[in-house]
MARKOLBA-454426 format. One record per residue (C-alpha): residue in three letters; x, y, z; chain. Coordinates in nm, 4 decimals. Last residue first. Layout:
<pt pafi="ALA" c1="X" c2="Y" c3="Z" marba="A"/>
...
This chain:
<pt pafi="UNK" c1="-0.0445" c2="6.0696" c3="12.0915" marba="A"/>
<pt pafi="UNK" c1="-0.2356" c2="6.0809" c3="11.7483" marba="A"/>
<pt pafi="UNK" c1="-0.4232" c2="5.7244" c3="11.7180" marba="A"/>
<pt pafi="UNK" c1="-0.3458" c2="5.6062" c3="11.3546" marba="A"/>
<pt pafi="UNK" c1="-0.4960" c2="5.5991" c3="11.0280" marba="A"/>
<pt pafi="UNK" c1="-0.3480" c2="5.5437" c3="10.6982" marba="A"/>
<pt pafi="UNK" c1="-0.3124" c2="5.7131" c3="10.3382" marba="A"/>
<pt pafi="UNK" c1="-0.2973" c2="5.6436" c3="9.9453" marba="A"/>
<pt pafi="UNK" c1="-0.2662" c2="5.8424" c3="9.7668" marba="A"/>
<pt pafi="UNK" c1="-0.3749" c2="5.9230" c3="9.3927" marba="A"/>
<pt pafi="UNK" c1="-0.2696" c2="6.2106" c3="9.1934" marba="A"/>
<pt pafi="UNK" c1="-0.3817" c2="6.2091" c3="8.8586" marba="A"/>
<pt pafi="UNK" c1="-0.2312" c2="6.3587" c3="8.6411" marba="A"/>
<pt pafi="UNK" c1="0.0692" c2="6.1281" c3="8.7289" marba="A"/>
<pt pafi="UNK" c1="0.1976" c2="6.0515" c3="9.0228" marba="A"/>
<pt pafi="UNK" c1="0.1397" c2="5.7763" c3="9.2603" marba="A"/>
<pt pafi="UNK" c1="0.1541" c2="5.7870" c3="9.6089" marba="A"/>
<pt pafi="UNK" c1="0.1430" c2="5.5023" c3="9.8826" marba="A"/>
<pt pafi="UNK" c1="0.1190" c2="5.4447" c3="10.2403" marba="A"/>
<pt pafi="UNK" c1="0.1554" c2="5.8121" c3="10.4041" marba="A"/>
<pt pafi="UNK" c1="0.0521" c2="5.8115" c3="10.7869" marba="A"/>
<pt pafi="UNK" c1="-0.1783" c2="6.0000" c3="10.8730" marba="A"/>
<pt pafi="UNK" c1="-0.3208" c2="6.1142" c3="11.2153" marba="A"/>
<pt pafi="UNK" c1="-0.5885" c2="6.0787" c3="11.4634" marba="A"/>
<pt pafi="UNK" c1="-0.7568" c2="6.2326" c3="11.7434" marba="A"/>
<pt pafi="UNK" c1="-1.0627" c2="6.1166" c3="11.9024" marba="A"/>
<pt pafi="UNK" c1="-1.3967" c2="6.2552" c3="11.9752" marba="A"/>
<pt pafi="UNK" c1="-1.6014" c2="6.0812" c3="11.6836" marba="A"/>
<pt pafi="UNK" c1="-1.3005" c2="6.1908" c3="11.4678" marba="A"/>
<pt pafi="UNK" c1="-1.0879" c2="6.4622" c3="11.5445" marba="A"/>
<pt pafi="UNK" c1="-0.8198" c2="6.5591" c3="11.2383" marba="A"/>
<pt pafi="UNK" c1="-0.4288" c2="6.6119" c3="11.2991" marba="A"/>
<pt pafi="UNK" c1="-0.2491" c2="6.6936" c3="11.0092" marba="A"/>
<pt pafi="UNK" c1="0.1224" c2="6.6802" c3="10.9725" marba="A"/>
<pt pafi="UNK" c1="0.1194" c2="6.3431" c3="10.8080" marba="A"/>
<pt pafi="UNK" c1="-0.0412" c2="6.5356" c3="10.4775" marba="A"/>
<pt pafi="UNK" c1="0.1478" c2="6.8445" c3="10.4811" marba="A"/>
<pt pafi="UNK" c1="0.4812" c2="6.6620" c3="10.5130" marba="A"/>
<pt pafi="UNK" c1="0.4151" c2="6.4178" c3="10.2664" marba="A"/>
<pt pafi="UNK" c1="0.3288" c2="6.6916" c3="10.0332" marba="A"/>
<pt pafi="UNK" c1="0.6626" c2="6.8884" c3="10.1456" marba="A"/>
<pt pafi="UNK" c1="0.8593" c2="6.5893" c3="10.0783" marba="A"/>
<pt pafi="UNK" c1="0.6899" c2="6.5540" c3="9.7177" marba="A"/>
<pt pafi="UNK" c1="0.7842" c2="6.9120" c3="9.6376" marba="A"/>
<pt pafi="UNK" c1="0.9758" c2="6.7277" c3="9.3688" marba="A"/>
<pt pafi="UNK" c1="0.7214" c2="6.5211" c3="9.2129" marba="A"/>
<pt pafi="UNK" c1="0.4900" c2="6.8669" c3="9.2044" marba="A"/>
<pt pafi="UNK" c1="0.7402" c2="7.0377" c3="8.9924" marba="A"/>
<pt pafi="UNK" c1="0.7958" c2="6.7752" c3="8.7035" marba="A"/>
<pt pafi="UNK" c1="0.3896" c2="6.6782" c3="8.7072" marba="A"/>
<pt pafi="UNK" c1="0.3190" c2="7.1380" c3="8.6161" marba="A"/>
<pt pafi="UNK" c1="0.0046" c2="7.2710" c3="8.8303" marba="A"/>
<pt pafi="UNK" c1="-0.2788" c2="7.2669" c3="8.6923" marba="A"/>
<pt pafi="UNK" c1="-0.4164" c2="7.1592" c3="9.0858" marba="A"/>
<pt pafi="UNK" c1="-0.1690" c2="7.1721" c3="9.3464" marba="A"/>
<pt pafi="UNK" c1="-0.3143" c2="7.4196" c3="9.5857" marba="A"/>
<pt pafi="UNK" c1="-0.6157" c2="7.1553" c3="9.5876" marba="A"/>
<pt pafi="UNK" c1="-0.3976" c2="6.9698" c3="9.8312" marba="A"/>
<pt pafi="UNK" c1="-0.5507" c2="7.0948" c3="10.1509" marba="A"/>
<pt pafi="UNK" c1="-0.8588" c2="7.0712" c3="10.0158" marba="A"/>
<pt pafi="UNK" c1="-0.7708" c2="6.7267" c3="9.8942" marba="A"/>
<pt pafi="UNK" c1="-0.6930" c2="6.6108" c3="10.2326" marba="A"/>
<pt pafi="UNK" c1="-1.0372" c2="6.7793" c3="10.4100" marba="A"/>
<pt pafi="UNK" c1="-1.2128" c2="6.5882" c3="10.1504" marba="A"/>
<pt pafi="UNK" c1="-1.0821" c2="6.2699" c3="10.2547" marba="A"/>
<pt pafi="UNK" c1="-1.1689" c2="6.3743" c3="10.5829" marba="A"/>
<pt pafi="UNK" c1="-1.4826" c2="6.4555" c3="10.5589" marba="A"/>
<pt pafi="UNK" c1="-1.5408" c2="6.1312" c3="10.3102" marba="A"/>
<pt pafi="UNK" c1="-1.3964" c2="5.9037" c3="10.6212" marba="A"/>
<pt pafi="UNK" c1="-1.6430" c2="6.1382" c3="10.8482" marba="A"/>
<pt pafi="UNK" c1="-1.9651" c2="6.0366" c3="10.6204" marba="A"/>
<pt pafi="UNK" c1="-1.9077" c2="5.6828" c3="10.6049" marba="A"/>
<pt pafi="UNK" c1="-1.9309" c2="5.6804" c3="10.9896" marba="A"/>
<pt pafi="UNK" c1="-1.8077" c2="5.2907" c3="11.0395" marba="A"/>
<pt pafi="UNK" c1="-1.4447" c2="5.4077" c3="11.2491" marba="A"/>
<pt pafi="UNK" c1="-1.4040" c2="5.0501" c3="11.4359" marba="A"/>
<pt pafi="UNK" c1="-1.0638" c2="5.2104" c3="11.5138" marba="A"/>
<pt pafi="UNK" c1="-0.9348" c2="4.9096" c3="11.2707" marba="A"/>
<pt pafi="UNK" c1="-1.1926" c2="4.9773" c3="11.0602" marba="A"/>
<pt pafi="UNK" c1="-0.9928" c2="5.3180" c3="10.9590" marba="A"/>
<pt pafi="UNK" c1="-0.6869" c2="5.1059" c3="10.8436" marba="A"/>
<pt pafi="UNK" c1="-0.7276" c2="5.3004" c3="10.5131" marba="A"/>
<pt pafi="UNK" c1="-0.8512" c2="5.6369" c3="10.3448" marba="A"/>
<pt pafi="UNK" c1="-0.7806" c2="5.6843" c3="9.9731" marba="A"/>
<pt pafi="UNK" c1="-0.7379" c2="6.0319" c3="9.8674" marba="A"/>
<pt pafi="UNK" c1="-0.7330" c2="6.1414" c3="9.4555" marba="A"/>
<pt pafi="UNK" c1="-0.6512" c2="6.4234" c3="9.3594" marba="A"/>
<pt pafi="UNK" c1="-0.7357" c2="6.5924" c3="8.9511" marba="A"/>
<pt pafi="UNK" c1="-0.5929" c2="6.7318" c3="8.7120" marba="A"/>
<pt pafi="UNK" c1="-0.1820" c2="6.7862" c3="8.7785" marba="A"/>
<pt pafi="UNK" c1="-0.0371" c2="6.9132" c3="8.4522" marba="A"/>
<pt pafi="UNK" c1="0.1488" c2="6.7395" c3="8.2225" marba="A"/>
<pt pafi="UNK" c1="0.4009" c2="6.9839" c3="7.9940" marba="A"/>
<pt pafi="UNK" c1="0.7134" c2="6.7671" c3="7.9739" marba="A"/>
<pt pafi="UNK" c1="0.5056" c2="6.4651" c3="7.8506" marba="A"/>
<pt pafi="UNK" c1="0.3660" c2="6.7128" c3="7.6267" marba="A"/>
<pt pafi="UNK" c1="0.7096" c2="6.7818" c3="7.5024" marba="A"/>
<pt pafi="UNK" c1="0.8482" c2="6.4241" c3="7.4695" marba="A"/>
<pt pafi="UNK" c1="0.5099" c2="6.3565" c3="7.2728" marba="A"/>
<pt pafi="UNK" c1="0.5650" c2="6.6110" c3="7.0359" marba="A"/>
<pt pafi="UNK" c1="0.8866" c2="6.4692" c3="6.9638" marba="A"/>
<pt pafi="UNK" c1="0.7756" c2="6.1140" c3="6.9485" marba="A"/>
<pt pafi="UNK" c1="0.4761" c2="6.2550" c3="6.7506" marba="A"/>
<pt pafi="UNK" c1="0.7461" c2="6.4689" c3="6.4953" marba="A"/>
<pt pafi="UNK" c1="0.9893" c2="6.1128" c3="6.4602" marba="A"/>
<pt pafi="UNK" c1="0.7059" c2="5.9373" c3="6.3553" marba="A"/>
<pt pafi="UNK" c1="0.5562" c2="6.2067" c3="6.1056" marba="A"/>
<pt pafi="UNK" c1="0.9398" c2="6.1942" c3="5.9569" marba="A"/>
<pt pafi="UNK" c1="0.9190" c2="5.7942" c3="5.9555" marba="A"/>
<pt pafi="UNK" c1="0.5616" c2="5.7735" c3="5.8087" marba="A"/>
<pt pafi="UNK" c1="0.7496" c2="5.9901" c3="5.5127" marba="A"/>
<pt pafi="UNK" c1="1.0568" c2="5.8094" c3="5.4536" marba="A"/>
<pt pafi="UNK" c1="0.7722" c2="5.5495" c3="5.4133" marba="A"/>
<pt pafi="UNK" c1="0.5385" c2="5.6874" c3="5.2020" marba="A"/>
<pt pafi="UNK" c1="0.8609" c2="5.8412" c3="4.9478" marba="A"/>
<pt pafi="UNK" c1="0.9617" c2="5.4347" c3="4.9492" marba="A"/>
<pt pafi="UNK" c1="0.6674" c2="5.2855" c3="4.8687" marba="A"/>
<pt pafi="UNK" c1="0.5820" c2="5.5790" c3="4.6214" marba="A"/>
<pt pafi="UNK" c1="0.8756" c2="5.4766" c3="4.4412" marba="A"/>
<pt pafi="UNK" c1="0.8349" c2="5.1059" c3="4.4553" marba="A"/>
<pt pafi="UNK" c1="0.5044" c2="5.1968" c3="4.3213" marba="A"/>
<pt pafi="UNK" c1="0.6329" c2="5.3335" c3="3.9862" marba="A"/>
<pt pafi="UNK" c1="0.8739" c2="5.0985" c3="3.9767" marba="A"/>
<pt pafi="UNK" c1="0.5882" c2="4.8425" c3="3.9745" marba="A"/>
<pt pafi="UNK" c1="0.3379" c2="5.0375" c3="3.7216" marba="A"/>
<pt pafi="UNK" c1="0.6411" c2="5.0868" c3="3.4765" marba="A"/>
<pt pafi="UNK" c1="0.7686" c2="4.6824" c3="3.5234" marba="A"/>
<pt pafi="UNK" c1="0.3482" c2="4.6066" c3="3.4618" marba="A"/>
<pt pafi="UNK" c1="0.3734" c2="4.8480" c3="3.1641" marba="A"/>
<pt pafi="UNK" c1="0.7243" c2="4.6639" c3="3.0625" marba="A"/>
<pt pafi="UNK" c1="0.5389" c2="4.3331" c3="3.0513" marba="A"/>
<pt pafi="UNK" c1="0.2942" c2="4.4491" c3="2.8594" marba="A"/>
<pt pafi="UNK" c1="0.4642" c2="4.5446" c3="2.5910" marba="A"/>
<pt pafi="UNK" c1="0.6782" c2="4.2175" c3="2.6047" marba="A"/>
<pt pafi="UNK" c1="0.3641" c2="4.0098" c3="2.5827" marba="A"/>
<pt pafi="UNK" c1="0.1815" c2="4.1821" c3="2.3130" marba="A"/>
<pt pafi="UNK" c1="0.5271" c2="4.1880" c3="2.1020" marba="A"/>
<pt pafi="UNK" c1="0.6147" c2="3.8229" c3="2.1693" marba="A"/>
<pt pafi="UNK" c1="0.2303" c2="3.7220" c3="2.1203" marba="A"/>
<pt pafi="UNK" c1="0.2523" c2="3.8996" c3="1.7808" marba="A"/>
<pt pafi="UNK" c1="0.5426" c2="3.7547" c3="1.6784" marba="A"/>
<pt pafi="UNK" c1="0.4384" c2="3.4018" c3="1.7558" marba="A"/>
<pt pafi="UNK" c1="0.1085" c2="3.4943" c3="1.5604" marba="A"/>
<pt pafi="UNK" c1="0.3241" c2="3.6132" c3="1.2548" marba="A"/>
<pt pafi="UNK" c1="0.5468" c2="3.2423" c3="1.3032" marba="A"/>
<pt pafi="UNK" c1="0.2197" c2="3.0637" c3="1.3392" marba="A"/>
<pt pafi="UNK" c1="0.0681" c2="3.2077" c3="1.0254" marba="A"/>
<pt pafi="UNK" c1="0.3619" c2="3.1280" c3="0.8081" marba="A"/>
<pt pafi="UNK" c1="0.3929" c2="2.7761" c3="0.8971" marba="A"/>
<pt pafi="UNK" c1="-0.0208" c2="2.7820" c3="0.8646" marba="A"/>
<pt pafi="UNK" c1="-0.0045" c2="2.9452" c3="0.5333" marba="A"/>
<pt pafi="UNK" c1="0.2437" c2="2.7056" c3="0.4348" marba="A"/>
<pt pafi="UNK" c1="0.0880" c2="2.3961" c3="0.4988" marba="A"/>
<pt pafi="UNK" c1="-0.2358" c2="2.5323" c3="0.3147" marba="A"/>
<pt pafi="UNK" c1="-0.0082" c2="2.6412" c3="0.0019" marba="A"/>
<pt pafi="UNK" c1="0.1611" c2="2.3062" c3="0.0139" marba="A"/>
<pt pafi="UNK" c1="-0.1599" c2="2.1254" c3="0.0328" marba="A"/>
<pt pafi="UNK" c1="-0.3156" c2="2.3422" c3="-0.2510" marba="A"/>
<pt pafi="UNK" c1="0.0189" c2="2.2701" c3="-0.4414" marba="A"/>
<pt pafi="UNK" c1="-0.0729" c2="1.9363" c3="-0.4843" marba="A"/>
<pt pafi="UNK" c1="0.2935" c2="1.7247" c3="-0.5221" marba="A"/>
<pt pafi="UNK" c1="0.3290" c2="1.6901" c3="-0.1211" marba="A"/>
<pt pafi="UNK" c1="-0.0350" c2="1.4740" c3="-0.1231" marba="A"/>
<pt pafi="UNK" c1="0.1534" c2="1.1849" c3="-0.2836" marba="A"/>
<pt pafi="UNK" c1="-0.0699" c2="0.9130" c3="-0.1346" marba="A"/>
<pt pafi="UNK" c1="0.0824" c2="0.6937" c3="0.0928" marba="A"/>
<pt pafi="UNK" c1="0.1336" c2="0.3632" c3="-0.1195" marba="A"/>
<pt pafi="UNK" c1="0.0000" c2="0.0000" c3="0.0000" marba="A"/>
């Protein structure tokens, strides 16, 4: 059996090269397509590198201004607000709710001289607050007492923390 001579018709050798010549113009054309778009996608990503970068040289300058500003405001606290806590009073079997918040308020009165006033200068007139504070002598349900100083804390908020004991 013979394979029939189909390379003598020229209509098969016109149709075989059309498609040899079609798929080398196609090829082409995919190299071009592809190549122009991959240097729009290597634009677009340089392009963003760039703004990558200028965003972040720029999250670092507004970084270093809020630890700045924060430095400064840190410097500028201001006292807003005192805070007494009375202890040890139900040891003196003390139950009058209303002469523990007298003299809790009697504390902060003598305090409220401290209000707006700057954290740096307050922390270190702490002796004299200590002083002022275990200094006073108040009468409670006919007996005299004073304070001793258990904890302070410092910040714009002042909170402290004080005891009770029989005055002498």
């Amino acid at each position: 059996m013979r394979i029939p001579p189909f390379y003598r018709n020229s209509n098969w050798q016109r149709l075989f090269a059309g498609m040899a010549v079609g798929g080398c113009i196609s090829w082409v054309i995919f190299l071009f397509m592809f190549g122009v778009m991959q240097e729009r996608n290597s634009v677009i990503m340089q392009e963003q590198a760039n703004k990558i970068h200028e965003l972040q040289s720029d999250i670092k300058i507004w970084q270093d201004d809020y630890k700045e500003l924060n430095e400064k405001n840190e410097e500028m606290l201001t006292i807003q607000k005192i805070k007494v806590e009375l202890t040890n009073y139900e040891k003196y079997e003390i139950k009058d709710s209303q002469s523990i918040h007298t003299v809790q308020e009697a504390i902060q009165d003598d305090l409220r001289s401290l209000l707006a006033k700057d954290l740096a200068t307050v922390y270190k007139n702490k002796e004299m607050i200590e002083k002022t504070i275990e200094n006073k002598i108040v009468k409670i349900n006919g007996k005299k007492y004073e304070f001793v100083i258990r904890e302070i804390h410092y910040y714009t908020t002042i909170h402290i923390e004080v005891e009770l004991r029989l005055a002498d």
